[in-house]
N, C-alpha and C positions, 0 to 999 in steps of 0.2 A: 401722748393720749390727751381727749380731752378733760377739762376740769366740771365740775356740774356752773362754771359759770360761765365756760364757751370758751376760756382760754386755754391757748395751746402751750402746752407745753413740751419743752426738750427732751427726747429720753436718750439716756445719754450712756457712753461706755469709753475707760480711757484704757489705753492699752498698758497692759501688765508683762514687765517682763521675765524669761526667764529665770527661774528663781535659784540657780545655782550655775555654775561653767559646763559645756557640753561635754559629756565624758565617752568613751565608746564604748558599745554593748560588748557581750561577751562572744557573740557570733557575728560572725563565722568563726571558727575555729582557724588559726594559723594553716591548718592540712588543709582544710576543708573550703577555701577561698576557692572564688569563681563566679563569672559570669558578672564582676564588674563591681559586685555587691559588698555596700556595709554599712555597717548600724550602729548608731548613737542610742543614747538615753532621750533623744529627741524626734528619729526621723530614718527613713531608710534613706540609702543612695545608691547610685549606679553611676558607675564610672564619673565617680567624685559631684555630682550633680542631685540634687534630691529628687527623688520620687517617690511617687504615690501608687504603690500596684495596684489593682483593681484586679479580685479573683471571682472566678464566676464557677459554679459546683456543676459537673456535668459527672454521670456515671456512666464510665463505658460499656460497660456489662449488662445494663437498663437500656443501651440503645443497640438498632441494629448498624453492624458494619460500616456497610453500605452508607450510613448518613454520617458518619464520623467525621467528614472531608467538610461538609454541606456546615454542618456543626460550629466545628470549629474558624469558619469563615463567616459566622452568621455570631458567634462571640466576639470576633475582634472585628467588626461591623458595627456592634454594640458599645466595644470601647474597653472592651475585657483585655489585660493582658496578661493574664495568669492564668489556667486553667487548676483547676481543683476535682479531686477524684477520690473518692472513696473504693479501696483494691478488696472486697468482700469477700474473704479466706471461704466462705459456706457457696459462690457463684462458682467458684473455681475448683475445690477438692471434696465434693460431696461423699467420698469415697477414699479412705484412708488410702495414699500410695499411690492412685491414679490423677493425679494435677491434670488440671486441661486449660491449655493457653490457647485456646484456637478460637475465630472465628470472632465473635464478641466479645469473647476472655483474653484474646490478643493485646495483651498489654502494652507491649514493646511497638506495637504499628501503632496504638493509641498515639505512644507517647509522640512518634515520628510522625502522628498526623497535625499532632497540634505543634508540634517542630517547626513544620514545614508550613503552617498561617501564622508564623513568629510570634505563636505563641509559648510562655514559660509554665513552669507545670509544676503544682504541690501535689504529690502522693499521701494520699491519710490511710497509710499499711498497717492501721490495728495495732493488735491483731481482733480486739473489738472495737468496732463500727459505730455500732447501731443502723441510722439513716434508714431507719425502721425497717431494716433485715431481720429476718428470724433469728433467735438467738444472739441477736446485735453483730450477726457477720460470722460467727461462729459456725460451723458446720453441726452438722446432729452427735455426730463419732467427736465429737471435740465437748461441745455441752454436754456429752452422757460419762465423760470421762471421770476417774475420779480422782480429780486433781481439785486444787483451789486457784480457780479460775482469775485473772487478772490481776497474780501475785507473783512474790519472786518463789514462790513452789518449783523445787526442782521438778517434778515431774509434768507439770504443766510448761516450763520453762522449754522441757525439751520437745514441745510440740512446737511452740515459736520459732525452738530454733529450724526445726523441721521446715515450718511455711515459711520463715525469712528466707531459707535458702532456696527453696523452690522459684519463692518470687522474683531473688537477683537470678536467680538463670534465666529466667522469664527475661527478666530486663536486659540480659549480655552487655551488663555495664554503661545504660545508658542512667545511670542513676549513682554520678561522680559530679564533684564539684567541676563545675564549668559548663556541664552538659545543660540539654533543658529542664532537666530536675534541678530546682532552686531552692526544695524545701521539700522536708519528710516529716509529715503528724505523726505521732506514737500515741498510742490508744486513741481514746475519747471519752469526755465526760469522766475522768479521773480524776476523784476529789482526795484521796488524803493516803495515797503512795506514792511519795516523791520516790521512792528508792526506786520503784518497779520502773516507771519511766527512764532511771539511768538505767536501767540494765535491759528494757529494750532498745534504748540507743546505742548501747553494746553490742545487744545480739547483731541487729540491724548493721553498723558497723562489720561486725565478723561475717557476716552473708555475704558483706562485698558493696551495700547500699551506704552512700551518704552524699550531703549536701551541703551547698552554705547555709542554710537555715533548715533548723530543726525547732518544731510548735509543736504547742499543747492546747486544748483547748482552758480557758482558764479560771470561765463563769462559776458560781455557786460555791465562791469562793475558794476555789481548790488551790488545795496546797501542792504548789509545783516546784522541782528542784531550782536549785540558785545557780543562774547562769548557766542551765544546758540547754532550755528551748527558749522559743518566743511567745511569750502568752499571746493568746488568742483571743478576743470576746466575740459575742453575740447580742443579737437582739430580734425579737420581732412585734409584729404589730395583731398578732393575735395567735393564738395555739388550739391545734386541735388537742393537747394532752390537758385541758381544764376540764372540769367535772361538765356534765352536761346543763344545770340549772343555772351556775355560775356566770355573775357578772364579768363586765369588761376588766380584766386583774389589772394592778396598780403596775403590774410588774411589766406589760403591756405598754401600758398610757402614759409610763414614765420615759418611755424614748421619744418620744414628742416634746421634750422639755432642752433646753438649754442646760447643758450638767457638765462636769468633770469626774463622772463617776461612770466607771465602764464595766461593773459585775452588773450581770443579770441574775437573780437567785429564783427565774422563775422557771426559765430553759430546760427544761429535762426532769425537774423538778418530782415528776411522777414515777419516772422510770430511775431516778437517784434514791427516792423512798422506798419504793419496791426493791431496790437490790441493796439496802441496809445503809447503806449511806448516810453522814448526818448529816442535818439543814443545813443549807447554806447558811455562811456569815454576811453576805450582801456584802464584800469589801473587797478592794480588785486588788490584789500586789504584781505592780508592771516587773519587778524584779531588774532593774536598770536598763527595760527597752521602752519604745514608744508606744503609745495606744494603738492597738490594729484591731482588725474583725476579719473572721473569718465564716460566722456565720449572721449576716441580717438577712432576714428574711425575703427572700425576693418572689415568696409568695406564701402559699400556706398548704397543705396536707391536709387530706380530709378524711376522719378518721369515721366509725361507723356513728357514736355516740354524741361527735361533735363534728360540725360542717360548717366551717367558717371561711367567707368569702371574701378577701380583699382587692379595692382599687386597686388601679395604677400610682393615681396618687398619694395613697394610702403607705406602699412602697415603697414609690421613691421620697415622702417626706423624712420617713426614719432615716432615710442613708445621707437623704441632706443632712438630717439634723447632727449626723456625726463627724460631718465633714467640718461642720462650725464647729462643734467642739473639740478639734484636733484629731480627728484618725489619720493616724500615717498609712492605712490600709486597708482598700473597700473590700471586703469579701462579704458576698451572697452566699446562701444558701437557699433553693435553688435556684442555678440562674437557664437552666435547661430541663425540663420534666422527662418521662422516660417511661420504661415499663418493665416491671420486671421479669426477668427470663427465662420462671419456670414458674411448677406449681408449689404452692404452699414455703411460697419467701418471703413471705411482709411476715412485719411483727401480727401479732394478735395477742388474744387473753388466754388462747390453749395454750402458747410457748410461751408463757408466765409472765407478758407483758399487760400493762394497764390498759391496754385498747385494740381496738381492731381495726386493722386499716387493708384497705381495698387488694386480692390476688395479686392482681398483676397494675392496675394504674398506678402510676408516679406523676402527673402530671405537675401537680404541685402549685399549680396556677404560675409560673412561673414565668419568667419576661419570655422565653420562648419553649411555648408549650410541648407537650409529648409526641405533638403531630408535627412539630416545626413551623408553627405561625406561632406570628407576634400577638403577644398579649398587650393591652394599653399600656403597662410598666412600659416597655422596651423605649419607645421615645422619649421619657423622662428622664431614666437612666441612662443615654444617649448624651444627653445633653450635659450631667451631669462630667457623664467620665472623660467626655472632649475637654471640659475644664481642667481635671484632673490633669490630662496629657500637657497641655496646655501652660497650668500655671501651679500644676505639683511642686517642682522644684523653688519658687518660692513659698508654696506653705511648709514645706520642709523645714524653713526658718522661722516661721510664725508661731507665736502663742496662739491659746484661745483665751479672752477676755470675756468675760459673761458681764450683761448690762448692768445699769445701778437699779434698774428696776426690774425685778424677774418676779413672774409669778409666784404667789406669797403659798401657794400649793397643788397637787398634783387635778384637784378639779378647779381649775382657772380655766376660762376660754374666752378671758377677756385681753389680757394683757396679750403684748406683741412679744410672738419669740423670735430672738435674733441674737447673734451674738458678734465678735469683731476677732477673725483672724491678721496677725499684723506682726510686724517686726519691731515696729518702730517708728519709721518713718514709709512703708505700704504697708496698706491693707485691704481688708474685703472682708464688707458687710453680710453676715449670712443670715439672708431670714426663713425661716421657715415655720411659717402658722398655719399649720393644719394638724388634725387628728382624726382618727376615722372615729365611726359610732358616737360622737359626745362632739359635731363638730366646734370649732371654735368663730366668733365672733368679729367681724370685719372691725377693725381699730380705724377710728377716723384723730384727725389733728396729728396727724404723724409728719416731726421733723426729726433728723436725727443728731445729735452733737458725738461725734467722735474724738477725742485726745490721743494722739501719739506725738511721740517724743517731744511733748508739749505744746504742741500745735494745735489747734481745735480750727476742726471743719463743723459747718453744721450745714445739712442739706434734707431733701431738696428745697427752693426757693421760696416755693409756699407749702403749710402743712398738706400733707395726700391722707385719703383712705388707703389703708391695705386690706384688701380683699381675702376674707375668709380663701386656704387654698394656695394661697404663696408661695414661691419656692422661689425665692432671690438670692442673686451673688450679684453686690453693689463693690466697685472699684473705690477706694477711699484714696487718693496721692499714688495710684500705681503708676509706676513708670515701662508704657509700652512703646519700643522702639525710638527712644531720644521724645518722646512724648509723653509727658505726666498728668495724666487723669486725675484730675486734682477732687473729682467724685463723679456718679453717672447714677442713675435710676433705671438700670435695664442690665440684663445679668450676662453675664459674663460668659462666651463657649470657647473661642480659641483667639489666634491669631495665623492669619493665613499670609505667607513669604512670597513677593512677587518678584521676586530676583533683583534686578537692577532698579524697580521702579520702588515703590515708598510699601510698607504693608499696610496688612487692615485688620483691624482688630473687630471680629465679631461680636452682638451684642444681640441678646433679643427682648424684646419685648415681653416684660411681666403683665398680664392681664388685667386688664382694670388702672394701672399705674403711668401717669403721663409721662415720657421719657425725656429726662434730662439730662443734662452732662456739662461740664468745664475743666479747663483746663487753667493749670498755674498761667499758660500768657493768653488767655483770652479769658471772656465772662461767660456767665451761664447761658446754653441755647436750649432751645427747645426742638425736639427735632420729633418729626409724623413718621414711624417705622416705617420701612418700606423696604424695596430694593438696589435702589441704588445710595451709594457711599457718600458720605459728607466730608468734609477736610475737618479736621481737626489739630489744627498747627503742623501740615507735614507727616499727619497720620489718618489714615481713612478709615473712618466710622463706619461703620455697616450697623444697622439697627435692625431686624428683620421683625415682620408683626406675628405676635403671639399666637396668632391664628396660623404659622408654617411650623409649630414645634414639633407636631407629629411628621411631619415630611422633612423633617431639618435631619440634615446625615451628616458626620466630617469624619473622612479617609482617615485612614489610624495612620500612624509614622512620623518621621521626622518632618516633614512636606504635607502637612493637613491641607483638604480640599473639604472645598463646602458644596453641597450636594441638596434640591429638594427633588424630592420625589414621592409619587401618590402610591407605589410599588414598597418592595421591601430591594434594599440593595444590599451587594457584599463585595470582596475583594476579595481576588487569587492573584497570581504569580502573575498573570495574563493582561491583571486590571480589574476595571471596576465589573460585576456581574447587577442582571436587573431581574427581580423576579415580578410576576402580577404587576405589570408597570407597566401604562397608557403612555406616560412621558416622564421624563427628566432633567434639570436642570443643573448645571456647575459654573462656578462662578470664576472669573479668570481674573484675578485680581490683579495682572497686569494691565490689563485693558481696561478693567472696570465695567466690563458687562458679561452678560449670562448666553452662555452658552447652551442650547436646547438642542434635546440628544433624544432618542426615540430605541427601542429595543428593535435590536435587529436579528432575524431567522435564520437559522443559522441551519447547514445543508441536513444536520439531522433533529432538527427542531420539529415539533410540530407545531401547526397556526392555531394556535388558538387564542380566541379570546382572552383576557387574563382577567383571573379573577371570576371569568362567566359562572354561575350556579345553573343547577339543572333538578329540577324535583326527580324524587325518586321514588317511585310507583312501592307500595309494598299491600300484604295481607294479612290480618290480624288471624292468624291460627286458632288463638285460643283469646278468651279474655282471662283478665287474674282474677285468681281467686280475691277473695275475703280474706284480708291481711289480718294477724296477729298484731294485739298492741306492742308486743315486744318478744322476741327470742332469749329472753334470757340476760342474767348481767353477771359480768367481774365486778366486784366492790358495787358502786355507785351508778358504771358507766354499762352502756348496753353492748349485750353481744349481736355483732351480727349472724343474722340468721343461715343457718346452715347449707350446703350446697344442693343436700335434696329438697330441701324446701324452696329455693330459689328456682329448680327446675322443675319441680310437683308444680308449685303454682302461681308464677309466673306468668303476664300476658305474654305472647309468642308471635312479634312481629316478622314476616319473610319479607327480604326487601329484593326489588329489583335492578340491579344498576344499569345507565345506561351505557351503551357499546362504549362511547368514549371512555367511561371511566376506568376503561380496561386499558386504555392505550397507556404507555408506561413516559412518553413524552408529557401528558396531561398533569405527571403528578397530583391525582384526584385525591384527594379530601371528605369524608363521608361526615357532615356535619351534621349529629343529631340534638335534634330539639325535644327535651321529652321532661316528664314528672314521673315522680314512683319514689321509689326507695331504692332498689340496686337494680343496675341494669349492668348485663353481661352481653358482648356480643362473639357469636360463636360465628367460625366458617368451614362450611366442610363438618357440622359437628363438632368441633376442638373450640374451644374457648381462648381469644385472644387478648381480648381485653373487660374490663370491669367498672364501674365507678358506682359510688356513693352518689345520691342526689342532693344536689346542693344548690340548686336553679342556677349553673349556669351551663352553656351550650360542652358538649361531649364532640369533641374531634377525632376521626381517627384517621392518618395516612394510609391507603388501602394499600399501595405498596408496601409498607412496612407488616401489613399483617398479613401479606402475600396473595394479595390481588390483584391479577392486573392477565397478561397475554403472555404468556411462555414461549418456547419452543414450538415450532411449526404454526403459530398461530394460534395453539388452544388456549383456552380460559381457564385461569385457576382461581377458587374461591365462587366460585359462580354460586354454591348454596349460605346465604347468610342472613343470620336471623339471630335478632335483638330481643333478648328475655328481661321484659320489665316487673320486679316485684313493686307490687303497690303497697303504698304510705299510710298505717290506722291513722284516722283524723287522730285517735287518742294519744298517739306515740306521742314520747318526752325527748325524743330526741335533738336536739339543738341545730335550728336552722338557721340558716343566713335568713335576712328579711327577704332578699325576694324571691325563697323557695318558703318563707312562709305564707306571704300572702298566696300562694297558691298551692296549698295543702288539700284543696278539693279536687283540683285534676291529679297529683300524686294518691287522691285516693281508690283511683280505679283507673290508674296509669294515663298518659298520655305521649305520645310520637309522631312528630313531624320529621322525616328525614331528606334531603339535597349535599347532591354534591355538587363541590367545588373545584373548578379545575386552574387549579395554581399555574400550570405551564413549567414551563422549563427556564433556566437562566438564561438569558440572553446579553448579547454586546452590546453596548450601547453606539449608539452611531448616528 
């Protein structure tokens, strides 16, 4: 930082080691080994090498079938390679004795779909949920029972044992060590029965289900058994469960920080007082594994009382900031939105929960939304998890070091956060200065002094600004491919294998930050991002400019490929797939140039433009009425307003689609643009989908809500109409800013609707 006399000064951090000998965790269990997997007090590994999983939350039962394939090739596109699932005992047995595994409940094709895009799979089987289900996953004959619910109660026990064993049938034993089940959650948000935990990893056992890894989640200080699961934490970067007047919570603003401390005691916090729970202790017991997460926020839920809206950046800064502080384990939650697959399944304040959240939308703002487009997270996160694939298996080795100078408290937004993952003799710089709502302050005089294993770097060359917004991974002495980066100022994505010829180690460009770099046998260069590679002692530099991160893609697997493209890309069995994509490029690191690839039509493709939009003609039926300042509250928080009142008085837009967006090649997209307070869209009469207003755009996949050209030709869904409730100016309800500044159009509704015609995947060629 600077001094008030203009002198710069070093901020500095020396590396800390290990504070005890590596010892190994208690799972897998001896039986229960499989799939390569095992665990320290330090780190996970796969067939003796470290990694770093990356789990992304998708619910199968929230999506329809049909996109399961699309799905899970559009996650490990992103850099996921764990799929995470909540199995919702109240989607599947709403009727004591009649289970239903079919169609979206198909659990077993689930798991063979994410199988078959190499992806590995956590099961979170309860048999409470939450993931704001009614009842927390619970069926109605299950909540009305009279048992004591989430205890070792015999007679509740033997309803467990009842759904455990329905579920391994379901599974026909693809949920054994080796398989692509790697891991089974047992409840959720379970603060103070450790016993109940072992004895559903009993039951679970006796069903016929197990795994190498078995989790709990761990936050709000719960007390979890010794040595039977893997703690779990979380975080996020705002919550719809805070009262509605309520400031930005500490509990919030404190993952933005450089820490060692992995409880959150804010997560669930409402729904743990409401079910008698006591406070959190705010203090994490790893219990002899590593730091992991299974839920950071990878977007937000919007409940009726509270509408809170996050960036992209906003996202991925929390997940950076955990990766400096040591997580041996990224898990999202959500990393996929959805909807749910009947009537009256979301939590609310009638089925005894502190909030109301939307019928049927899950969207969740999440890196890939309910509709299946990318939200701005998804290229941040991208970039992230390509490092992870990348250069996991050395932070599998590293401590985290926190600087000698750390913000002296939770409202600082002056100091730089950064911390120093390292061994010893490598490491990498993690900085990451941002915070949503309260941003933080661009730090100018920045050089940094690193110490490992007595050695002191200090870089870069002259002091730099860091730009408000950062999200750095700086090389300190890394050694790639017989070449040691003695340090660099541009972060870090992969390293890509050109066979016989030399590799390259990717790099991009941090925004605002001039890109430096040396190497232990040469001096410091200065080098202009671009595209083509520079030598760097017998290793080739790629720098790429900060301005390609949303188009920056890298092939998941052993053999990473670097890819930009203006489209969204994926990979199957076949190759690479292109969707909504003018062109693309791949980079042939034998040659050293770019290969330019175009999507090509395929015999049952249709032509279409990608991407093209097309207005959509509609008629205002009715205007709304004269809103209500409010329906009603549980405690503090408001209720939302009832289903007759949403259809009494509602504006009642009829929309028309045009011809294309019935062609089922098109994969159209009906993106509304609108203000109000709830807006439902019906087809045919039936109600498909719902949201809270929260000002930002409402997507819906028309194929998923079964529009599009049938059999013989005819049109199904051809009657559809958008019911807008409008917003009292007076309401208390808690909006994002930019549904606040426009509280005058949500006060007498407003609708723009267009569709988008996505197109089909196509080959590249």
């Amino acid at each position: 930082m600077t001094s008030p006399l203009g002198v710069t000064a070093l901020l500095g951090v020396t590396h800390r080691d290990w504070p005890t000998p590596e010892t190994p965790a208690a799972l897998p269990a001896p039986h229960e080994r499989g799939a390569g997997i095992s665990v320290t007090d330090r780190a996970l590994f796969r067939d003796g090498r470290g990694w770093v999983p990356v789990s992304g939350e998708v619910h199968y039962s929230r999506l329809p079938r049909a996109r399961w394939d699309e799905r899970m090739q559009q996650l490990r596109a992103a850099g996921v390679t764990v799929v995470a699932t909540y199995v919702f005992w109240n989607h599947h047995v709403a009727e004591r004795g009649r289970p239903r595994f079919d169609d979206h409940l198909d659990v077993a094709a689930f798991v063979d779909a994410a199988a078959a895009a190499g992806l590995d799979l956590v099961l979170r089987i309860g048999p409470w949920a939450h993931g704001e289900s009614r009842n927390g996953g619970f069926p109605d004959w299950v909540q009305a029972a009279p048992v004591e619910h989430r205890s070792d109660d015999p007679a509740y026990l033997e309803l467990v044992r009842e759904w455990f064993g329905q579920l391994a049938r379901a599974l026909d034993g693809r949920a054994h060590p080796g398989g692509p089940v790697i891991g089974i959650q047992l409840e959720n948000e379970l603060y103070d029965r450790p016993e109940h935990i072992v004895t559903l990893k009993r039951l679970a056992r006796e069903a016929g289900m197990s795994a190498p890894l078995w989790t709990a989640t761990a936050w709000g200080g719960a007390e979890l058994p010794d040595g039977e699961v893997l703690p779990l934490f979380g975080g996020y970067a705002d919550g719809f469960w805070v009262d509605p007047g309520a400031a930005w919570d500490p509990t919030f603003r404190a993952h933005y920080f450089p820490s060692h401390d992995w409880d959150d005691p804010g997560v669930g916090a409402d729904v743990r007082a409401s079910q008698g729970f006591a406070a959190a202790s705010g203090t994490a017991d790893l219990h002899g594994f590593p730091p992991a997460t299974c839920e950071l926020g990878g977007g937000m839920a919007t409940a009726y009382h509270r509408r809170p809206v996050l960036s992209g950046r906003d996202v991925a800064a929390l997940a950076h900031v955990k990766i400096g502080n040591g997580s041996a384990w990224q898990g999202y939650y959500m990393f996929a939105g959805g909807r749910n697959p009947g009537l009256g399944l979301q939590e609310s304040i009638a089925t005894g929960y502190p909030n109301d959240l939307p019928e049927f939308g899950y969207d969740f703002h999440a890196p890939i939304g309910q509709s299946g487009d990318l939200a701005d997270t998804a290229p941040l996160l991208r970039a992230q998890h390509a490092f992870l694939a990348a250069f996991g298996d050395r932070l599998a080795g590293m401590t985290s070091s926190l600087p000698d100078d750390r913000p002296p408290s939770l409202d600082d937004r002056a100091t730089l956060r950064w911390v120093l993952r390292s061994n010893g003799d490598e490491g990498i710089v993690v900085v990451s200065h941002h915070q949503p709502f309260d941003p933080v302050r661009d730090v100018e005089g920045v050089q940094l002094r690193v110490v490992q294993g007595g050695a002191e770097t200090v870089f870069p060359s002259q002091p730099i600004t860091v730009p408000a917004g950062t999200l750095a991974r700086w090389p300190v002495g890394l050694a790639v491919a017989g070449t040691r980066i003695a340090w660099a100022t541009a972060s870090l994505v992969t390293v890509l294998d050109a066979g016989s010829a030399r590799p390259t180690l990717v790099l991009l460009e941090d925004d605002g930050i001039p890109v430096e770099f040396a190497t232990d046998r040469g001096g410091v260069r200065t080098v202009d991002a671009g595209y083509d590679p520079v030598d760097a002692d017998g290793l080739d530099v790629l720098v790429l400019p900060a301005a390609e991160a949303t188009d920056l893609w890298i092939r998941p697997g052993s053999a990473p490929e670097l890819w930009l493209t203006d489209g969204e890309l994926a990979w199957d069995a076949a190759g690479a797939q292109l969707r909504a994509a003018a062109s693309a490029r791949r980079y042939d690191p034998a040659t050293r140039t770019w290969v330019t690839l175009s999507p090509a039509a395929t015999t049952t493709a249709a032509a279409v433009a990608p991407g093209r939009s097309l207005a959509v003609p509609m008629e205002l039926e009715r205007s709304a009425a004269a809103p209500e300042p409010d329906y009603g509250f549980g405690g503090p928080r408001h209720r939302a307003p009832a289903d007759a009142t949403i259809r009494e008085r509602s504006a009642r837009y009829r929309l028309r689609l045009p011809a294309e967006a019935l062609d089922p090649d098109t994969d159209a997209v009906l993106d509304l643009d609108w203000a109000g307070d709830v807006g439902r869209m019906l087809i045919d009469g039936v109600i498909v989908d719902d949201r809270f207003w929260d000002g930002t755009r409402w997507s819906v996949s028309l194929r998923d809500v079964g529009v599009g050209v049938g059999v013989g030709g005819v049109s199904a869904g051809d009657d559809i109409v958008v019911e807008v409730l409008a917003l009292a100016p007076e309401s208390t309800v808690a909006l994002a800013a930019a549904a606040e500044a426009r509280r005058a159009d949500a006060a007498t509704t407003a609708l723009r609707a267009s569709v988008r015609l996505r197109g089909p995947w196509l080959r590249p060629a």
